[in-house]
FIMARLO-90115 format. One line per field, with one value per residue (C-alpha): residue number from 1; residue in three letters; x, y, z. Coordinates in nm, 3 decimals, padded with zeros to 5 digits. Example, Ala and Ser with C-alpha at 12.3 -4.5 7.8 and 13.67 -1.06 7.14 Angstrom:
// residues 2
k = (1,2)
r = (ALA,SER)
c1 = (01.230,01.367)
c2 = (-00.450,-00.106)
c3 = (00.780,00.714)
***
This chain:
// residues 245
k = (1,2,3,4,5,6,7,8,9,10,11,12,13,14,15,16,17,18,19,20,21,22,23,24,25,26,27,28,29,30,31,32,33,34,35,36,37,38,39,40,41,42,43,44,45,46,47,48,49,50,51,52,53,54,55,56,57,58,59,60,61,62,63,64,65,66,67,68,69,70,71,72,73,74,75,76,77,78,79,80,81,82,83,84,85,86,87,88,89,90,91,92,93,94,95,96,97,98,99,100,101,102,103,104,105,106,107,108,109,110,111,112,113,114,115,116,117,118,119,120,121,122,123,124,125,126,127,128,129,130,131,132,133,134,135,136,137,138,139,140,141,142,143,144,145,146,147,148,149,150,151,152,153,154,155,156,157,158,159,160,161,162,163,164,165,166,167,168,169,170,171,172,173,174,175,176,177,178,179,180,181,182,183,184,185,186,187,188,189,190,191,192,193,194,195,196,197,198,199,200,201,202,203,204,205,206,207,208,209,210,211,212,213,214,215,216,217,218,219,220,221,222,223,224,225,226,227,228,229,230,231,232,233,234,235,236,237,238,239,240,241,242,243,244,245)
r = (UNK,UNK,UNK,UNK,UNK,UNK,UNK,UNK,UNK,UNK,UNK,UNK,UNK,UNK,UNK,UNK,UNK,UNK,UNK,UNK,UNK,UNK,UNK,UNK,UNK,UNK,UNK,UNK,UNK,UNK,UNK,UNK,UNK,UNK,UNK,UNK,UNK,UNK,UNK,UNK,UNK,UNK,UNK,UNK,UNK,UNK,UNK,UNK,UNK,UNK,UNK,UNK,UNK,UNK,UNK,UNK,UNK,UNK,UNK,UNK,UNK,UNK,UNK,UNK,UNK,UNK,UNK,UNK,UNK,UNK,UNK,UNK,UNK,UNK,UNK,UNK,UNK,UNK,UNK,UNK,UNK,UNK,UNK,UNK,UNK,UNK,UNK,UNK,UNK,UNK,UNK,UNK,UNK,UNK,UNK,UNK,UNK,UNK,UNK,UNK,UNK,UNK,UNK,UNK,UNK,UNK,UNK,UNK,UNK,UNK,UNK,UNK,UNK,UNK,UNK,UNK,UNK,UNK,UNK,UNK,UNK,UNK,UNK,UNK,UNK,UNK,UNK,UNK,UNK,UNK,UNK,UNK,UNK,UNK,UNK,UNK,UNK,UNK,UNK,UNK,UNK,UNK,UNK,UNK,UNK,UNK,UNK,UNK,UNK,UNK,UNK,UNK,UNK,UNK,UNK,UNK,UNK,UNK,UNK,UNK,UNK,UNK,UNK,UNK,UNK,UNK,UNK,UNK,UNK,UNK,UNK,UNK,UNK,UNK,UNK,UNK,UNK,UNK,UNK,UNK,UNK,UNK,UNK,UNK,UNK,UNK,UNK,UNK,UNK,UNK,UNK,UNK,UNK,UNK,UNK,UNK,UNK,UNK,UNK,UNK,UNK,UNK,UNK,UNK,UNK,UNK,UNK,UNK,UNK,UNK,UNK,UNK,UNK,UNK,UNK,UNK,UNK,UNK,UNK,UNK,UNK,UNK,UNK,UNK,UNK,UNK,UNK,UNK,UNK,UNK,UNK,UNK,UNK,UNK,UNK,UNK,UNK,UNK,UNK,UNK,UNK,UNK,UNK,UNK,UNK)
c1 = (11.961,11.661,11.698,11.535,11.399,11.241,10.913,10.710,10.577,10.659,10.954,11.006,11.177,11.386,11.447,11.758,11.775,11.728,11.474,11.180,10.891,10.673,10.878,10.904,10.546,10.439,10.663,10.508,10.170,10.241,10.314,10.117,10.054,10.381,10.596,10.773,10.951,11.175,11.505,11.611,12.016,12.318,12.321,12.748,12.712,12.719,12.535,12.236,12.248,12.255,11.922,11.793,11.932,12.148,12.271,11.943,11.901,11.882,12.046,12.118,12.036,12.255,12.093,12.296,12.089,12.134,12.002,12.258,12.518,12.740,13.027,12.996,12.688,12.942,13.186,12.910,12.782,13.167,13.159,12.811,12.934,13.260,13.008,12.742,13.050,13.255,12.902,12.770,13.049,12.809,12.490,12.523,12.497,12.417,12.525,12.405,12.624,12.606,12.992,13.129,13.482,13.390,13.263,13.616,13.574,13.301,13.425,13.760,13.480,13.345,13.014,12.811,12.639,12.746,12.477,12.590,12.277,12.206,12.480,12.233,12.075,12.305,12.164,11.825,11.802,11.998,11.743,11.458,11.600,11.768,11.620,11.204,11.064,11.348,11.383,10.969,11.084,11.350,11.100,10.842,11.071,11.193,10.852,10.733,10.365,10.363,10.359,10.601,10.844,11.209,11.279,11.510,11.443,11.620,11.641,11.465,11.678,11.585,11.741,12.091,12.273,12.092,12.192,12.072,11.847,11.644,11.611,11.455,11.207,11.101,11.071,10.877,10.645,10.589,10.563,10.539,10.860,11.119,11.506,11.743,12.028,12.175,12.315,12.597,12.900,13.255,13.560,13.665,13.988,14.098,14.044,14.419,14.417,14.141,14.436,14.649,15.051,15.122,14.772,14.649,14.520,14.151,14.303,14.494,14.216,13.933,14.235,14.291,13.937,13.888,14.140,14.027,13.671,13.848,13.792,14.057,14.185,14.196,13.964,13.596,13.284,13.072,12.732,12.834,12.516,12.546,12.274,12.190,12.502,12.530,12.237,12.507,12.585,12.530,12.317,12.500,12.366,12.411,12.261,11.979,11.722,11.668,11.343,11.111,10.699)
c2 = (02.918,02.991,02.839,02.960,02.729,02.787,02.652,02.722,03.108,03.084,03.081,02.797,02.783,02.560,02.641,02.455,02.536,02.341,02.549,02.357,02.215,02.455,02.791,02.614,02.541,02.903,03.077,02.848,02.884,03.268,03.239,02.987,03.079,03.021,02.714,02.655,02.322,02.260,02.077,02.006,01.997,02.195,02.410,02.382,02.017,01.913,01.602,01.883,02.124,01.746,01.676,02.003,01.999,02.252,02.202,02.294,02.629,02.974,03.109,03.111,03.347,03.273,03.478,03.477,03.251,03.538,03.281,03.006,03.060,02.829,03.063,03.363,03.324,03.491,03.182,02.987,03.188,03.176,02.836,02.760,02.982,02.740,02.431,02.579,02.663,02.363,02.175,02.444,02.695,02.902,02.928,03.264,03.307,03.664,03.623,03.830,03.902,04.081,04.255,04.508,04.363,04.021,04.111,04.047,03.668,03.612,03.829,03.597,03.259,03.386,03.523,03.652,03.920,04.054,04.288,04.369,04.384,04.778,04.894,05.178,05.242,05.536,05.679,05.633,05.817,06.133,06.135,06.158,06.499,06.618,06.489,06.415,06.214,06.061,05.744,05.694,05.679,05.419,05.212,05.214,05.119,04.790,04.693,04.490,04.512,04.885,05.060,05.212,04.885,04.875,04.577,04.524,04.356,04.299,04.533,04.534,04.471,04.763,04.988,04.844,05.090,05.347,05.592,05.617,05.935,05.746,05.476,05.664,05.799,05.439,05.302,05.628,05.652,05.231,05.098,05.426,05.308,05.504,05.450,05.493,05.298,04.992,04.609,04.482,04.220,04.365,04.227,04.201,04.151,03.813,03.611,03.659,04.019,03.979,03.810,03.962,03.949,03.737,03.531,03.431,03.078,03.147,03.288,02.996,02.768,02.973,02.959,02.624,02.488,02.675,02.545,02.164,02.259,02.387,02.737,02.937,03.174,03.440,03.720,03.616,03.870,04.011,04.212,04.647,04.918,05.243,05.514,05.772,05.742,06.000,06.075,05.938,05.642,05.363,05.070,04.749,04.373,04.300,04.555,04.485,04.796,04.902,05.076,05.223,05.152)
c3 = (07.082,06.782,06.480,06.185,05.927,05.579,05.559,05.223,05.317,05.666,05.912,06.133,06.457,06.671,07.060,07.174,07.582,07.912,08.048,08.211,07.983,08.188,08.064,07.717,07.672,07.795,07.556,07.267,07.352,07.344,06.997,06.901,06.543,06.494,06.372,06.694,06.766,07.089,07.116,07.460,07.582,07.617,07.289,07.306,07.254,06.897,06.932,07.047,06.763,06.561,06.664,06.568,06.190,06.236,05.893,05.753,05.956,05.764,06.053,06.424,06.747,07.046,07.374,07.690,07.994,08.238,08.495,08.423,08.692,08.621,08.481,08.258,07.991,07.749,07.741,07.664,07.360,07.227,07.298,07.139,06.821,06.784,06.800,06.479,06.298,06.305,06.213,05.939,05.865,05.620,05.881,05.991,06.352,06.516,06.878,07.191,07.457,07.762,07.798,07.477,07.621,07.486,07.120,06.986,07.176,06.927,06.621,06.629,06.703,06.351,06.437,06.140,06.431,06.786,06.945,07.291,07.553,07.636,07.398,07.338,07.634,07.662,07.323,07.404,07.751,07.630,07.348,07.595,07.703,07.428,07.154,07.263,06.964,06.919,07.075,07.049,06.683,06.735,06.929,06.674,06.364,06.627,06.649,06.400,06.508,06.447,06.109,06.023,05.989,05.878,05.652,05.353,05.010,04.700,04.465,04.098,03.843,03.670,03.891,03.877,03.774,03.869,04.133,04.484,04.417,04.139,04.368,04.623,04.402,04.266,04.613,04.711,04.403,04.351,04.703,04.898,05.071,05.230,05.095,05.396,05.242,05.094,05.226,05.033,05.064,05.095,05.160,05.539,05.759,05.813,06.113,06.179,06.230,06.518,06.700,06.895,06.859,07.200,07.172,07.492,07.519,07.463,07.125,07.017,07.173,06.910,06.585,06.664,06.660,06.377,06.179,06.273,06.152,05.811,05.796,05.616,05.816,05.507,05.418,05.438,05.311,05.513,05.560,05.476,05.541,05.382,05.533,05.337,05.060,04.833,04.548,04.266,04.473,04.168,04.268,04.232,04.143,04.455,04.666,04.955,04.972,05.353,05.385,05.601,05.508)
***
C-alpha cells in the first residue's frame, strides 16, 4: 500500500508492505528527494494501517504483491480495501488488480479506483501498426518527467458559466494549456445494485462488513470525465479542468 500525505507544498508518503528492509531502503534511496516513510506489516490488518495514520491519508494505492504466493494477490487487495474503509470511509482508495473478472470484487468493497494491470496493452500494440505515433503519445502524457504532462486543476471562477469553447480559449491563451475535458461529481448506483440476485458468500461477506463499518448502502458520488464535450457544454462550480501543458 502508498499512502499519500499532505505536507505544506509537498506530498508525503507511507509504504505499508513486508518486503525486506533491503528492497525498502533501495526503493527510498531511489527517490530520495522525496518524503518517504515506511510502515512495516500486513496492510489487511487494521492495527497496521493504525500505525500509519491512515485516517490522515489524502488517499490510498493498493498494488497487487505479484510475488506473495500465498493465495491470489487480488483477495488481498479486496481484503485490504474492506480494512481502509471500515477505518476511513471517505479516504479514497484506487486499487490495482491483476484480473478484469475481479473489478466488480472491489467496485462492491467500495473502491474509489480499479485499474486492471495491462487492461490496455491490447490498445497500445495495435496502435504500433495501425496507428504509429500513437501510443509514443500515450507514453509521453504518462510520464510526468516529460513535457507535455496531463494534470487537472480547478477551474477559475470566472469561467463558471461559461461554455466549454470559451474555456478552451482561456486555458489556451492564459496558461498555454490544452482543454481536453472536465472532472465532476455525479450521482452513482448504489452498492446494492453491484450485487447480484442469489449473492454468493464473498458478496454477503463484502455487504456485511460494510454495513458493520456504517456505510449506507444507498447512492454514493463519484468521480465523471467528459473528453472533449460539446463547445456549449456550460462549466459548472464544480468542475476539475483536465489539461495537457
Amino acid at each position: 500500500i502508498i499512502s499519500l500525505f499532505e505536507n505544506h507544498d509537498l506530498c508525503s508518503i507511507v509504504l505499508i508492505n513486508e518486503l525486506p528492509e533491503e528492497d525498502v531502503n533501495n526503493i527510498i534511496f531511489q527517490y530520495k528527494n522525496a518524503d518517504i516513510q515506511y510502515v512495516r506489516g500486513d496492510f489487511t490488518k487494521e492495527f497496521v494501517l493504525e500505525r500509519a495514520n491512515l485516517q490522515d491519508a489524502r488517499s490510498v494505492i493498493i498494488i497487487p504483491n505479484d510475488l506473495d504466493i500465498q493465495g491470489d494477490p487480488d483477495e488481498k487487495t479486496v481484503l485490504a480495501t474492506l480494512s481502509i474503509k471500515s477505518l476511513s470511509p471517505k479516504t479514497p482508495v484506487i486499487a490495482f488488480i491483476n484480473r478484469s473478472e475481479n473489478r466488480s470484487h472491489l467496485k462492491r468493497a467500495n473502491a474509489d479506483e480499479v485499474i486492471v494491470r495491462d487492461e490496455y496493452s491490447g490498445f497500445i500494440l495495435a496502435s504500433s501498426v495501425l496507428m504509429p505515433g500513437v501510443p509514443q503519445a500515450y507514453f509521453q502524457l504518462m510520464n510526468h518527467k516529460v513535457n507535455p504532462s496531463l494534470y487537472r486543476e480547478k477551474m477559475p471562477s470566472a469561467l463558471v458559466g461559461k461554455t466549454f469553447k470559451e474555456a478552451s480559449r482561456f486555458f489556451r491563451e492564459e496558461d498555454r494549456a490544452i482543454l481536453i475535458g472536465v472532472v465532476s461529481e455525479k450521482k452513482r448506483a448504489s452498492f446494492s445494485d453491484f450485487l447480484s440476485s442469489d449473492s454468493s458468500h464473498l458478496d454477503a461477506f463484502i455487504e456485511r462488513k460494510l454495513r458493520m463499518a456504517g456505510h449506507s448502502m444507498e447512492d454514493k458520488s463519484r468521480i465523471n470525465i467528459h473528453l472533449n464535450p460539446e463547445d456549449d457544454y456550460i462549466i459548472s462550480d464544480d468542475d476539475l479542468a483536465v489539461l495537457i501543458r
